[in-house]
N, C-alpha and C positions, 0 to 999 in steps of 0.2 A: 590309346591313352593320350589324353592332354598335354600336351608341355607345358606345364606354367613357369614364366622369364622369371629369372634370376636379378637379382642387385646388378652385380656389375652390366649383366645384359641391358639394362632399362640405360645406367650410365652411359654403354655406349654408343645409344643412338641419342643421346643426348648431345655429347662430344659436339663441339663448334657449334651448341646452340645456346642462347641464352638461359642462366639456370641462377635460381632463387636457392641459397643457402640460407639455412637457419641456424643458430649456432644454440649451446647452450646459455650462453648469457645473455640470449633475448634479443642479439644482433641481426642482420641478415648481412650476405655480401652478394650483390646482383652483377653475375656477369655473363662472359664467356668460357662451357667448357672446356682448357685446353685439354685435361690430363687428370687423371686418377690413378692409383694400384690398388691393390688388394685389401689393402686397409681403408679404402674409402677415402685418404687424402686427396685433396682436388688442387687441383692448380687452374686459377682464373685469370682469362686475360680481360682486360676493360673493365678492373670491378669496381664496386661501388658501395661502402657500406653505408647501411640503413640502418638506425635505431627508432621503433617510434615511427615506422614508417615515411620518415624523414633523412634525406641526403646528406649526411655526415660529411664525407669524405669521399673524393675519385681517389682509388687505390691503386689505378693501373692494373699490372701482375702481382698475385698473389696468391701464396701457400696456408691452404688451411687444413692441418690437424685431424684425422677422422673423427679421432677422440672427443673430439667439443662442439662433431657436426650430429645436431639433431632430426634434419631432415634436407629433403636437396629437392626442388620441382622443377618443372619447365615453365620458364614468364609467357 
């Protein structure tokens, strides 16, 4: 039988690599994986939000909410 990876498993080979947040209000926050739990909150270090695919703001470290994350990739 196949194993097919799990959520958190994709997460953490993700961990210390650079990852695209999308939020639901149309944001993104592009950083570093530090950190996630079980609810999918992630913790970024070096982020960056993007609206509009345009550089908003360096955010440094930041806590995002699972709640309001629509999708997570690798840059």
């Amino acid at each position: 039988m196949v194993e097919l990876p799990r959520p958190l498993d994709a997460l953490n080979q993700a961990r210390g690599k650079r990852v695209i947040v999308e939020l639901k209000n149309k944001s993104q926050y592009v950083g570093k994986l530090n950190a996630f739990d079980i609810h999918i909150n992630v913790v970024l270090d070096e982020a960056e939000l993007r609206e509009n695919n345009e550089l908003k703001k360096k955010t440094g470290t930041v806590f995002l909410r699972g709640d309001t994350i629509v999708s997570i990739s690798t840059e």
